[in-house]
N, C-alpha and C positions, 0 to 999 in steps of 0.2 A: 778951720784953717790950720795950716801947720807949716814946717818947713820939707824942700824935696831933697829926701839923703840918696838915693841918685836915680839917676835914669841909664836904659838901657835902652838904644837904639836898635838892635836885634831880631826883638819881638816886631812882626807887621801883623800880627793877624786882630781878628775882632772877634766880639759874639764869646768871650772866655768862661771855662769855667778853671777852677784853680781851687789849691789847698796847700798847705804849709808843712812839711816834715817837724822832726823834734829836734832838727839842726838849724830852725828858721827858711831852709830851703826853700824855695816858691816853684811849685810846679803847676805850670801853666797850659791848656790846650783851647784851639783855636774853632771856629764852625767850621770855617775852609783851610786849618794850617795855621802856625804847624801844628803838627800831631801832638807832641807833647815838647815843651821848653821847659830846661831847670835851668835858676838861676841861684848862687848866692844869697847871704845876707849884705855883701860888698853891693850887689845888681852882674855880678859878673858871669856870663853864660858859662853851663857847666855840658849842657847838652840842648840839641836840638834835630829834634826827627822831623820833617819834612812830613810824610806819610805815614802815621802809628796811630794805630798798631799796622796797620797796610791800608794799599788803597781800598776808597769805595767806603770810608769810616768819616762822619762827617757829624757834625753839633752835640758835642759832648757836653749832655746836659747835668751829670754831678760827677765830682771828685771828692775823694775820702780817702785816708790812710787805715791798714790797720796797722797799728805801730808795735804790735806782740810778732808779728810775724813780717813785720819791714815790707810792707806790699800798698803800692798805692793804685786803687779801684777806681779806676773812668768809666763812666755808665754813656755809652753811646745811641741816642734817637735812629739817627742816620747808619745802615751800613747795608754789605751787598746782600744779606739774607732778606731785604726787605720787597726784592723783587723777584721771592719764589712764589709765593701765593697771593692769590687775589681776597680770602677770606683770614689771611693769619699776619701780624704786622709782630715783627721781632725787636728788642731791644737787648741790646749785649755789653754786660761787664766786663772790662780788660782786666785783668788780675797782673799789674808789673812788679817785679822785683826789680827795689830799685837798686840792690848790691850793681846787675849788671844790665836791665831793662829787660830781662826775656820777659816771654807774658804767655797768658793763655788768656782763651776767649771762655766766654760760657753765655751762651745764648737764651733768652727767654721769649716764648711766642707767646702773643694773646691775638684773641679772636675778636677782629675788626668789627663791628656793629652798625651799619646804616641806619641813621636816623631819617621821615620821613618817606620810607620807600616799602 
């Protein structure tokens, strides 16, 4: 139990993954949205992208800082590479600078495996 130092009505999304800058920052992304939220240590939004890194990017299943190089890394399940092959399923790391949010992707493919067949 504890007590609530604030709330932030803002955030609607669900399904989060999140991590914390060396400012206390909280940055937050969503299964369906938004792409990525920063908030405060107050709770006060500081940014919110709707579609990030673009559309067709969906359940961002880890978030990490590296904090030598101010880059926070979303590892995404979901996005559009995943409906080029029938035999290859891709997962892609956002590499954002958070000075100003630019990003780059970096893509990694593994090969799908039917069990049973």
């Amino acid at each position: 139990t504890g007590d609530v130092i604030w709330k932030n009505s803002d955030f609607d999304g669900g399904s989060v993954t999140y991590a914390f800058d060396d400012q206390d920052n909280l940055y937050i992304a969503g299964y369906n949205g938004p792409g990525l939220f920063v908030v405060n240590k107050d709770g006060k939004t500081i940014k919110r992208f709707e579609d990030f890194p673009d559309e067709g990017f969906y359940w961002p299943s880890e978030m990490w800082f590296d904090f030598g190089d101010r880059k926070l890394m979303i590892q995404y399940e979901g996005n559009p590479k995943n409906t080029e092959s029938e035999d290859l399923a891709y997962r892609v790391v956002v590499e954002v600078n958070i000075s100003d949010y630019s990003y780059k992707l970096e893509y990694e493919a593994f090969k799908i495996e039917y069990v049973g067949q």
